[in-house]
Structures are given as structure tokens and as C-alpha cells.
C-alpha positions as CSV (number, residue, x, y, z in Angstrom):
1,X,113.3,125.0,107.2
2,X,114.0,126.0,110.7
3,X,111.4,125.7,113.4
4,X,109.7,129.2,115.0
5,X,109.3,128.8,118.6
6,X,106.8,130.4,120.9
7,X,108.3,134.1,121.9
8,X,107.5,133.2,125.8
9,X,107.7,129.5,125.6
10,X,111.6,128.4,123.8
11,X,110.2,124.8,124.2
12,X,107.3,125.0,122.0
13,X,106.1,125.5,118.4
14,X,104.5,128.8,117.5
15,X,101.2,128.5,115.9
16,X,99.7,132.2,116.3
17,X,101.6,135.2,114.9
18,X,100.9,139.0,115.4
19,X,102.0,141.2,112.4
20,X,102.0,144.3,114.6
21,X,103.9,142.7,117.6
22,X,106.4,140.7,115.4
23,X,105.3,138.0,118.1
24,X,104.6,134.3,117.7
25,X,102.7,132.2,120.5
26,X,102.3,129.0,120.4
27,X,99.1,127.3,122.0
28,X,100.3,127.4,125.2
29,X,99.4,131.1,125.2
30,X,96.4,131.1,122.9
31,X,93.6,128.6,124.5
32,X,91.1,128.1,121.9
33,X,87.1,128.9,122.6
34,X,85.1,125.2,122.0
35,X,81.7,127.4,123.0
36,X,82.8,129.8,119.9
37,X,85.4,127.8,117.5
38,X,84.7,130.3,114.7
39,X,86.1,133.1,117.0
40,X,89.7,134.2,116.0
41,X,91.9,134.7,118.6
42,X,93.6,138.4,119.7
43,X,97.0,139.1,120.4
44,X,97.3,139.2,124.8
45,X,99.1,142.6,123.7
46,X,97.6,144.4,121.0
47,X,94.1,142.8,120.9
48,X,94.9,142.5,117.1
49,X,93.8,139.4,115.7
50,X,96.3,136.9,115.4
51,X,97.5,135.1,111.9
52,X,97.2,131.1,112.2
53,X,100.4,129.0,111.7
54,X,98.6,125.9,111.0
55,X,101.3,122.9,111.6
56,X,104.2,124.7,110.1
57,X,106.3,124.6,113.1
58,X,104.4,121.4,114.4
59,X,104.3,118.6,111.8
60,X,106.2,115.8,112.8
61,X,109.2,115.2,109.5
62,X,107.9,113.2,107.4
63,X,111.1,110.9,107.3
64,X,109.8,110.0,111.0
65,X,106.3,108.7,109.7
66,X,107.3,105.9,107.6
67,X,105.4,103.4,110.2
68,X,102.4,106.0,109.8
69,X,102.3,106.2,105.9
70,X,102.3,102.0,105.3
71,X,99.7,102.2,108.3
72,X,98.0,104.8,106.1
73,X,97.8,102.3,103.4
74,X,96.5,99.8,105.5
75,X,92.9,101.6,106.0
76,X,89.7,100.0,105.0
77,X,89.5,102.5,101.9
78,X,93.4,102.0,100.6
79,X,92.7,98.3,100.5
80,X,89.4,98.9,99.3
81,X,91.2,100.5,96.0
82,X,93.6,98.3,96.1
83,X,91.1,95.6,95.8
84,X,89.4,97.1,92.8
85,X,92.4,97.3,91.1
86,X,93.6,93.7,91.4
87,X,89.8,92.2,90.4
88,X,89.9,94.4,87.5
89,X,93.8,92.9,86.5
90,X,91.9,89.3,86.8
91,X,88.3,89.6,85.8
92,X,88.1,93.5,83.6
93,X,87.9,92.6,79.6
94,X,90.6,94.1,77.2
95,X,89.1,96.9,76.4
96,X,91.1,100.2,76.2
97,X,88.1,102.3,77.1
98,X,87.2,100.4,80.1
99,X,91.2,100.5,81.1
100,X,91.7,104.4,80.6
101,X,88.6,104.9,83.0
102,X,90.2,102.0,85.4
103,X,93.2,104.6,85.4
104,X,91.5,107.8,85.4
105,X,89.3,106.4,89.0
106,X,92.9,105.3,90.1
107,X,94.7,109.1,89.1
108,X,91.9,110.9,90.8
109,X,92.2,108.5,93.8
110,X,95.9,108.9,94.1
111,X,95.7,112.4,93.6
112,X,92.9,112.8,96.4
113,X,95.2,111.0,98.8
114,X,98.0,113.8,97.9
115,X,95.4,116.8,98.4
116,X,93.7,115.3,102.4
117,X,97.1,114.2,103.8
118,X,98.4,117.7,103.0
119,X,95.6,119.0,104.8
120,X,96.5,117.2,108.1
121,X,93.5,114.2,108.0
122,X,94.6,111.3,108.7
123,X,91.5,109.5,107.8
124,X,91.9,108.0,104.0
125,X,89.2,109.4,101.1
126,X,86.9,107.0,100.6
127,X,86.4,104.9,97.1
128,X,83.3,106.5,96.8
129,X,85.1,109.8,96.3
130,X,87.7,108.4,93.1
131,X,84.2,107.8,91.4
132,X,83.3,111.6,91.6
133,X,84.6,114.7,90.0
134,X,86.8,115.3,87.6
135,X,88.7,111.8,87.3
136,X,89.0,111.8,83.8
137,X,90.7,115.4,82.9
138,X,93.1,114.5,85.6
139,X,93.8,111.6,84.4
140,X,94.8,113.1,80.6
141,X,96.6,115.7,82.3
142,X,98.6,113.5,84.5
143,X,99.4,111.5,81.0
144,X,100.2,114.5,79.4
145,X,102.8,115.1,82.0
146,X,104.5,111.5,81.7
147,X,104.2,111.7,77.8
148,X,106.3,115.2,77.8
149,X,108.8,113.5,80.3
150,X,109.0,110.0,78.6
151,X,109.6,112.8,75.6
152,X,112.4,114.5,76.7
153,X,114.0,111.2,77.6
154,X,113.7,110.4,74.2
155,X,115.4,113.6,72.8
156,X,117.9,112.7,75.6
157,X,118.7,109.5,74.0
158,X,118.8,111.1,70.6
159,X,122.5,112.8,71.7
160,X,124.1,109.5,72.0
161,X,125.7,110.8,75.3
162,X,125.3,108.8,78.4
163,X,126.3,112.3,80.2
164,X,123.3,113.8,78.8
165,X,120.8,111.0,79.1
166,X,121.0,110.2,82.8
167,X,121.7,114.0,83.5
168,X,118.1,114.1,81.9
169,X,116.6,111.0,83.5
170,X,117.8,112.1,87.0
171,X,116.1,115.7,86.3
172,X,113.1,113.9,85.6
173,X,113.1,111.6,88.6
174,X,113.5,114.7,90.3
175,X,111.1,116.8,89.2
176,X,108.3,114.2,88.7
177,X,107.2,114.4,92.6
178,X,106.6,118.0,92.7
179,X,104.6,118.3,89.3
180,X,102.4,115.2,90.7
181,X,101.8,117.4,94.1
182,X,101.0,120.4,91.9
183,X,98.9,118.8,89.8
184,X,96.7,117.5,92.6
185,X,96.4,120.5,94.3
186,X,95.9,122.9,91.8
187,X,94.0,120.6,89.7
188,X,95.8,122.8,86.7
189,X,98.2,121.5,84.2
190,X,100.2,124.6,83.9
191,X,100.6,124.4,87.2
192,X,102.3,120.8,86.8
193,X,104.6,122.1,84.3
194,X,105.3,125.2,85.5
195,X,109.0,125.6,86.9
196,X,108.2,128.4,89.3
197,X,105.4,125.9,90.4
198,X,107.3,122.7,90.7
199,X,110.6,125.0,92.0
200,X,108.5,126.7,95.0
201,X,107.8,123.2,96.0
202,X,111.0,121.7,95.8
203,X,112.6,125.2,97.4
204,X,110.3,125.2,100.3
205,X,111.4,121.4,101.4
206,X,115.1,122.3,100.6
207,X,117.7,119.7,100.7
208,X,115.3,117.5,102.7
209,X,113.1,117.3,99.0
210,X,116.3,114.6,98.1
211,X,114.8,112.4,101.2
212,X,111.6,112.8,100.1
213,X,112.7,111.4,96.1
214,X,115.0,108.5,97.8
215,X,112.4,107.5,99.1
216,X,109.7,107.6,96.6
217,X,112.0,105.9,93.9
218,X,112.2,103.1,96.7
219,X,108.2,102.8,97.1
220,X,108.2,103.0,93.5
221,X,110.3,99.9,93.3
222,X,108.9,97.9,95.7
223,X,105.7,96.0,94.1
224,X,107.9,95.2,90.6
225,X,110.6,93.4,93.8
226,X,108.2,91.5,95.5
227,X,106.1,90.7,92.2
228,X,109.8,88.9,91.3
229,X,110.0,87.5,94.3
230,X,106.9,85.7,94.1
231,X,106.6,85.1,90.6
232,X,108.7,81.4,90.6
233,X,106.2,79.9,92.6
234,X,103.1,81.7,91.8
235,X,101.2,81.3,88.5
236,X,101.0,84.1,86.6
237,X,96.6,84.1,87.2
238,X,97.1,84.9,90.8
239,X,100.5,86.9,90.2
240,X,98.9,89.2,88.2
241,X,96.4,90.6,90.8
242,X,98.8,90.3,93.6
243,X,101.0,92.6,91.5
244,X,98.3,95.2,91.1
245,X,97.2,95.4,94.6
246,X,100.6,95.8,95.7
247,X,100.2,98.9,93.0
248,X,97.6,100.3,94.5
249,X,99.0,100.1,98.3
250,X,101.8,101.4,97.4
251,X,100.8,103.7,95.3
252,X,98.8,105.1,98.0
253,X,101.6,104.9,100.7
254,X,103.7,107.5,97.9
255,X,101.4,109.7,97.4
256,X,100.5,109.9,101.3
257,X,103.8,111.0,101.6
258,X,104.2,113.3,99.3
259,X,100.9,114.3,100.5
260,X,102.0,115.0,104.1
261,X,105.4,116.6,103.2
262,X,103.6,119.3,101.7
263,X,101.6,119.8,105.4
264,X,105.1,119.8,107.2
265,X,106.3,122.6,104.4
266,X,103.0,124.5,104.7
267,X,104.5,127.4,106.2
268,X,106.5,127.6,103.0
269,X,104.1,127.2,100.5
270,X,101.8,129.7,101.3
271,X,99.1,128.6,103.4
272,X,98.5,127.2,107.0
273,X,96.4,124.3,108.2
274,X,96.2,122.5,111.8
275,X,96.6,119.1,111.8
276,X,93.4,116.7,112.8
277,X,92.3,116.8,116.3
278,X,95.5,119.2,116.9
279,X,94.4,121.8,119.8
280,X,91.2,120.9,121.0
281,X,89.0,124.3,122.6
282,X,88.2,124.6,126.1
283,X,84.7,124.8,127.5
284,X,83.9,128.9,127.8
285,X,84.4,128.5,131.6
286,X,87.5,127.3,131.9
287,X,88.8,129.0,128.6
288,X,88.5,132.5,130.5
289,X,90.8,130.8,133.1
290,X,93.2,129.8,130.6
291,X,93.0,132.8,128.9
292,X,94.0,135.1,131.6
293,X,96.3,133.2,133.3
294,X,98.6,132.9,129.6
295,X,97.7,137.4,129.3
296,X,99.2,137.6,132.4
297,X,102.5,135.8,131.8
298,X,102.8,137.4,128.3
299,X,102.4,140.7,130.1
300,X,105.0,140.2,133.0
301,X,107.7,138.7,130.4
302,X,107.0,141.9,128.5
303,X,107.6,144.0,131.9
304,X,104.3,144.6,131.9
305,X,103.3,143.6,135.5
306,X,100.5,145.9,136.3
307,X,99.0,144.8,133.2
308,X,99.3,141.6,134.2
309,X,97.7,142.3,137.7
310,X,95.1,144.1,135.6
311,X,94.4,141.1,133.4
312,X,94.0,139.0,136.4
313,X,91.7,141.7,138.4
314,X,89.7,141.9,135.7
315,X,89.3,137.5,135.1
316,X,88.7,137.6,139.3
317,X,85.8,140.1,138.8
318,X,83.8,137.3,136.4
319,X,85.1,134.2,138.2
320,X,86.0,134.8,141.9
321,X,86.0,131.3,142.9
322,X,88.7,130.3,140.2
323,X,91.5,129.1,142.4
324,X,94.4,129.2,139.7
325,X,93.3,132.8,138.7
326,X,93.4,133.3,142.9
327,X,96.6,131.9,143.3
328,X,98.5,133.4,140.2
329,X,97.3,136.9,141.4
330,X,98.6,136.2,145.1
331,X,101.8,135.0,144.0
332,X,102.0,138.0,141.6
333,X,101.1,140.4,144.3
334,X,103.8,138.8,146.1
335,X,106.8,138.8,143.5
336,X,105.8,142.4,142.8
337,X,106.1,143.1,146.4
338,X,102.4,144.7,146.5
339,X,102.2,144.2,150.3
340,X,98.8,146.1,151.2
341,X,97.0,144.8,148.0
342,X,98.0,141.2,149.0
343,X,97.0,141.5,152.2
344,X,94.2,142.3,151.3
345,X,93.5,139.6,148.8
346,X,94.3,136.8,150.8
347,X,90.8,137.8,153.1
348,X,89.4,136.4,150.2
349,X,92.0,134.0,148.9
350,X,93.2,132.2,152.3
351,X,89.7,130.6,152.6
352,X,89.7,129.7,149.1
353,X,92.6,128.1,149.2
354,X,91.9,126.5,153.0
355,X,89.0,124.7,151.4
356,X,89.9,123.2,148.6
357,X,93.9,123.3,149.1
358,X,95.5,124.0,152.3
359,X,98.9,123.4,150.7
360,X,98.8,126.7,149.0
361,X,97.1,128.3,151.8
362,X,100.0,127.2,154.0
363,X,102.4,128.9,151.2
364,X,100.2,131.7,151.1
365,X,100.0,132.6,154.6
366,X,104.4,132.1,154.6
367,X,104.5,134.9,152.0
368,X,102.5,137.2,153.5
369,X,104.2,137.2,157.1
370,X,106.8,137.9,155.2
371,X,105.0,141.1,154.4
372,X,103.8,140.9,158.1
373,X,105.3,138.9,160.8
374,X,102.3,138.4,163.0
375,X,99.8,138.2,159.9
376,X,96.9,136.1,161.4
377,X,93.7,135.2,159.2
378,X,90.4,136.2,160.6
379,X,88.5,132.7,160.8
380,X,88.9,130.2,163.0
381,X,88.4,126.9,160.7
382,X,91.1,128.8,158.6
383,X,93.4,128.9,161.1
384,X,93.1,125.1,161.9
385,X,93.1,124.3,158.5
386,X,96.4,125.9,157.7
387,X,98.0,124.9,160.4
388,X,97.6,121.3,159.6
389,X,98.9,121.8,156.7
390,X,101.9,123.6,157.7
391,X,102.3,120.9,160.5
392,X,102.4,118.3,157.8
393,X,105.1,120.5,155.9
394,X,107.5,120.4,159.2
395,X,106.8,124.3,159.7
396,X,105.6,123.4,163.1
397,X,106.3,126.6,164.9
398,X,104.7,128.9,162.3
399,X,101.4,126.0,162.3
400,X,101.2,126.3,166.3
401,X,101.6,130.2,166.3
402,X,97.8,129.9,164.3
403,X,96.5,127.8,167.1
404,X,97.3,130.0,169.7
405,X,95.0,131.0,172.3
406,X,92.7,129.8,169.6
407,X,89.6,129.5,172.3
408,X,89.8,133.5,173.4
409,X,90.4,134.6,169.9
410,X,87.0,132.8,168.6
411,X,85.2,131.9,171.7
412,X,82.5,130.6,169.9
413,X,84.3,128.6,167.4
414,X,83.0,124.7,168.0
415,X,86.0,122.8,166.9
416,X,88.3,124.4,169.6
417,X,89.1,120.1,171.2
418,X,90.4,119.0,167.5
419,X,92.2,122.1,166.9
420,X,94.0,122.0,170.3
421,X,94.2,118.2,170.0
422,X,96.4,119.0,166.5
423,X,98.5,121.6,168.6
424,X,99.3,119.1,170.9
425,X,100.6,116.9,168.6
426,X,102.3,119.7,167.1
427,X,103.7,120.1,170.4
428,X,104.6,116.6,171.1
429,X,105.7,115.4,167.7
430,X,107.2,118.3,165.7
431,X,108.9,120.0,168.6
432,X,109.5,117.4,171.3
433,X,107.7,119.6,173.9
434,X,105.5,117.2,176.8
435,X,104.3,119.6,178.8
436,X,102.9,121.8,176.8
437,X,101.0,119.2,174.7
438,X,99.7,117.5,178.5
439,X,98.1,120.9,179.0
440,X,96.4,121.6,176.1
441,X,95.0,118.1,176.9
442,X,94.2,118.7,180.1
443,X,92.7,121.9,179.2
444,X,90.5,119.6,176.6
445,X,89.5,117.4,179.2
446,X,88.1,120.1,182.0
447,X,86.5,122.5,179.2
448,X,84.7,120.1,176.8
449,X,83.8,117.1,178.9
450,X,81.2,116.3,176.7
451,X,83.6,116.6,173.5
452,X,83.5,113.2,171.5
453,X,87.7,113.4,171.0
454,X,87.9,112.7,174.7
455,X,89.3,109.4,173.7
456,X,92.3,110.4,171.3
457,X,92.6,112.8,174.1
458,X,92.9,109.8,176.5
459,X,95.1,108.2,174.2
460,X,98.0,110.6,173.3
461,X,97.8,111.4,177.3
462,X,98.7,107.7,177.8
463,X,101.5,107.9,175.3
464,X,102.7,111.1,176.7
465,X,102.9,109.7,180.0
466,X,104.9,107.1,179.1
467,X,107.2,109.4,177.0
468,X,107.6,111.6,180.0
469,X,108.4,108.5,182.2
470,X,111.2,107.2,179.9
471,X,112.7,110.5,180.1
472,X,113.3,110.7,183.2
């Protein structure tokens, strides 16, 4: 079964789908709430409320878990079983009664490993639970589902055609895995033996169901090979154990597989189910964020860009100090080409970004001289602050042009020495300019006498000096 991808995101699985839209997101558009995990999410379009997926389009094939499915069988609870098993081979009395409720604890422990592993936990039932509920019916029901094949191999056999009898037996070995799954799930004999049942299983895997058999019959094979192996020098005592607890775990590595291929074929079968600890919710705060930001792109991939301004307007209005909602809106302002609203924006935005990341305040101030060349922000610490950071990204001229004449624009502003000492480097370094770096020091020196930068002042003189010697 093919893959559905996310509508606005090629690269990943689609786990939300609106009927409505005909659209699937995957959870890169639909952040989940961890304040409200009962919430269902909307569609960003229609606000209708979005069908789940589960792991349809997620779950790993299963053909790529072998590792996982023996590791499966290796949990405290698998072995636990397991265990059970092989001291009941060495220690349990002949007694048929006592052996048919052996089995029926070890059918409704198989059968619970089938029904969570096709619910996405990866966390094994525990031993407690094969001792509860309805072991015993589904344990006659399971027999009554080996008695009717082991019974139409028999009629098989009664044609004296070899044709006929392995045509039957393969059909069998074929058919057996699906009737075990529906019997687990559906708890339902009729179910087991029903051939629109067992077909919708075998249907929704497709040709990959043949994997999923080939390997089985291989599990299947495995305890009788290594019971052979060890059985010339092993006495039949401790064989005999070893031989059941290698049932058991292997037993339960089968049926965690056939457990987990329905899960991958979910989407097929008719229902949907995340896998354990899948998406994890977001804390409410931060969830808004998230939220927004992944409205907005739906809406501008739609063509919808003043929806998506809208959608970030109205997440700004509840959390102003967001910076990733700040900075989608500028650079949406900008692609859009909404010069005076931008502007207007970064009044609030430039600061923002100047305090907690003057790498996209430097960006932000490039974009919007490109709305207006001699676009200057209104605070002085601002301007410093951006200008070192477009010093440090070589855009020297633009960084100096925010330091200019910084002392008459905000006479008052107490950091005028450091700002002028950063232009004078500007100068100096990024542009090769002497003089114009010695004055600003010089004007450092006669204006703020008392300024504690006197002696980087001092020192960048002294180096300038010598500069200016060797060029001459």
C-alpha cells in the first residue's frame, strides 16, 4: 500500500485528513495541545475537525523490525511465559485437564501479544494478564480452527493427488496467519473463518502478506531446528524444557509480528492508531506558536497570503514577545512586498530581535531599506546592536551608516565611546579607512575623558599609529 504524504510537506507522512478539503497534513502542520490532549485538532482551512491517520503512513515495514520483534521477545514478561511453559514441560503432571488450561493461558497470551503490538505498544502484556479473561473459549476456538484445517488436509489426502494435497496445504499455510489475527482481535470465531474476514486482511497487506508467511513458516521452524541441534548432547530431561521455552519465545516473536503488520496496514483495515510515544503535545504556550506559524504556511501555499498575515496578526495579538511569530510576519510582510505595514512592524520587531538576536535584526533592517534606503531605527542601543551584527556579517558600510553621527542623533544615549569605538573598528578593519577610525578616537578621548574604554581606545590608537606609519 502506497504511502500518503503531507499536502504541504512531500517529505513527510500524513497523519491528519480533512474530508471537506481532500487535504492530508502530517504533524508537521498539526502541533498537538499537551495542556488539552483530548482536544481534536481543526483543519488550518476549514476549521473542520480533522480525521486521525494513526500510523498508516508512518509505521516502519515490518520486514525492517526483525531486530525489534526477537528484542520484543526478550522482555521480562516474554520470558516470564516462556519460563512457565518450560517448568510446566518438566515438573506439570500428565493430566489432560491441567494441560488444556496450560494451553488455553498460552492461546490467550499469544493472542494478547497479537491484539497490543497492533495497537502500537511496544511494551509486552504482562503474565498476569494470560491468567484473565476469556483464555479458555479462545483457546477452543483457536482448536476448532486447527481441527477444521488439519480436516481439510485430510480430505486433501483422501484424493490421492499430490497436486491437490499441497495445493491444499499451501492454502492452509497461507491462510492460517490471518485467521489467527482475526481471531485475536475480534475475539469471534466466525470472524476466524470467515473468508471476507481473513481476505480483507490478506488484501490490505497485498503481496507483502507472502513476506509476512515466509517468514512466519521460518519462526515456526526454528525451536523444532535448534531442539535437533541440541538434542545429541543434551538429555532428553533438560531438552524437553529448553524445547518449550524456545516455544514460547518464539511463539511470541510470531505473533508480535503478525501483531505489528496489522498496525503498519491499519489504514487498510479500517481503523487508525498512533504508535507509542509517537507525537508528543506541546505546552499551551508554545503550541499557539506552533500552531500559527504551520496556519500560516498552509494559507500562503494555498495563495492565501492575507490569511496568512491574518493568522499571524491575530497569534501576535496573544503573544507579542514571540520572536518566531515576529519574524515569520516580517519576512511575510516582506515577500508580500507590504512596505508601510513592515515598516511599521519592525518599530516593534527590530528591538525584539536586537535583544535576543541581532542576526535577524541585521537581516531585518537589510529588507526593509530595501523598502527604504535611509531606513534608520529609532533607538540608539538598536542601532549599536545591529550594527555589530552587520559588522560581523562583512556588511560594514550599511553597520557604520547606523552609527553615524550617533552622538547628535541621541545626545543623551550613555554608550556613545563603545559604539564609536565599534565604528572605528569598522572603519579600520572592514574598510581599511585610518583616519577616519583616529577621529572617532580622538573624538572619544576629548568628549568622554572620564569613559572607562579609554584604554581600548589607547590601544587601537597605538596600532593605528603603527598602521599608518608602515604605510607610508
Amino acid at each position: 500500500m502506497d504511502k500518503t504524504l503531507c499536502q504541504y510537506h512531500p517529505a513527510q507522512p500524513a497523519t491528519w485528513h480533512c474530508v471537506p478539503c481532500q487535504r492530508h497534513f502530517g504533524d508537521c502542520c498539526i502541533p498537538l495541545n499537551a495542556d488539552a490532549p483530548d482536544d481534536s485538532p481543526n483543519c488550518p482551512l476549514c476549521r473542520t475537525a480533522l480525521t486521525f491517520l494513526g500510523a498508516a503512513n508512518t509505521a516502519q515495514p515490518f520486514w525492517e523490525r526483525l531486530p525489534q520483534f526477537f528484542a520484543y521477545g526478550l522482555q521480562s514478561s516474554p520470558l516470564a511465559f516462556s519460563a512457565l511453559l518450560a517448568l510446566a514441560a518438566l515438573f506439570m503432571p500428565r493430566s489432560l485437564i491441567l494441560w488444556i488450561g496450560l494451553l488455553s493461558v498460552a492461546t490467550k497470551y499469544f493472542h494478547s501479544v497479537i491484539e497490543a503490538c497492533s495497537e502500537g505498544q511496544r511494551e509486552a502484556p504482562s503474565l498476569a494478564s494470560a491468567f484473565a479473561g476469556e483464555g479458555f473459549s479462545l483457546f477452543i476456538k483457536q482448536m476448532l480452527v486447527f481441527l477444521l484445517a488439519l480436516v481439510a488436509l485430510w480430505l486433501a489426502a483422501d484424493f490421492n493427488s499430490e497436486v491437490i494435497f499441497w495445493v491444499v496445504n499451501i492454502a492452509i499455510v497461507l491462510l492460517l496467519p490471518a485467521s489467527i489475527i482475526r481471531l485475536a482481535l475480534g475475539k469471534e470465531l466466525g470472524a476466524a473463518l470467515s473468508p471476507d474476514q481473513v481476505g480483507e486482511v490478506i488484501k490490505a497487506m497485498g503481496w507483502r502478506y507472502l513476506i509476512l508467511c515466509a517468514f512466519l513458516f521460518i519462526l515456526w521452524q526454528s525451536p523444532g531446528y535448534v531442539a535437533l541441534m541440541l538434542s545429541s548432547g543434551m538429555p532428553k530431561v533438560v531438552l524437553m524444557p529448553v524445547a518449550t521455552f524456545l516455544f514460547g519465545y518464539f511463539g511470541v516473536v510470531m505473533c508480535s509480528m503478525m501483531g505489528y503488520a496489522v498496525f503498519q496496514y491499519q489504514g487498510a483495515l479500517g481503523f487508525a492508531v498512533a504508535e507509542e510515544g509517537a507525537q508528543q503535545g506541546l505546552p499551551e504556550t508554545e503550541w499557539r506558536s506552533r500552531r500559527a506559524l504551520a496556519e500560516a504556511e498552509v494559507r500562503l501555499k494555498e495563495g492565501q497570503g492575507d490569511g496568512a498575515l491574518e493568522t499571524l496578526g491575530n497569534a501576535l495579538q496573544r503573544d507579542p514577545d514571540d520572536l518566531r511569530l515576529n519574524e515569520r510576519f516580517h519576512q511575510l510582510l516582506f515577500g508580500l512586498g507590504v512596505h508601510e505595514r513592515c515598516l511599521r512592524h519592525l518599530e516593534y520587531y527590530l528591538p525584539l530581535a536586537a535583544r535576543q538576536n541581532p542576526a535577524l535584526a541585521a537581516t531585518a533592517l537589510l529588507n526593509a531599506r530595501q523598502f527604504k534606503p535611509d531606513f534608520l531605527p529609532t533607538d540608539a542601543l538598536v542601532c549599536e546592536q545591529v550594527a555589530a551584527a552587520l559588522l560581523d556579517r562583512h556588511k560594514v558600510r550599511e553597520g557604520l551608516s547606523l552609527l553615524r553621527n550617533l552622538h547628535q542623533r541621541f545626545p543623551d544615549y550613555p554608550h556613545i565611546p563603545r559604539a564609536y569605538l565599534l565604528a572605528a573598528h569598522g572603519f579600520a578593519e572592514g574598510l581599511g579607512q585610518l583616519e577616519p577610525a583616529q577621529k572617532l578616537l580622538a573624538f572619544v578621548r576629548a568628549r568622554y575623558p572620564a569613559s572607562p574604554l579609554l584604554d581600548q581606545v589607547s590601544a587601537l590608537e597605538g596600532t593605528l599609529a603603527r598602521l599608518d606609519n608602515v604605510g607610508r
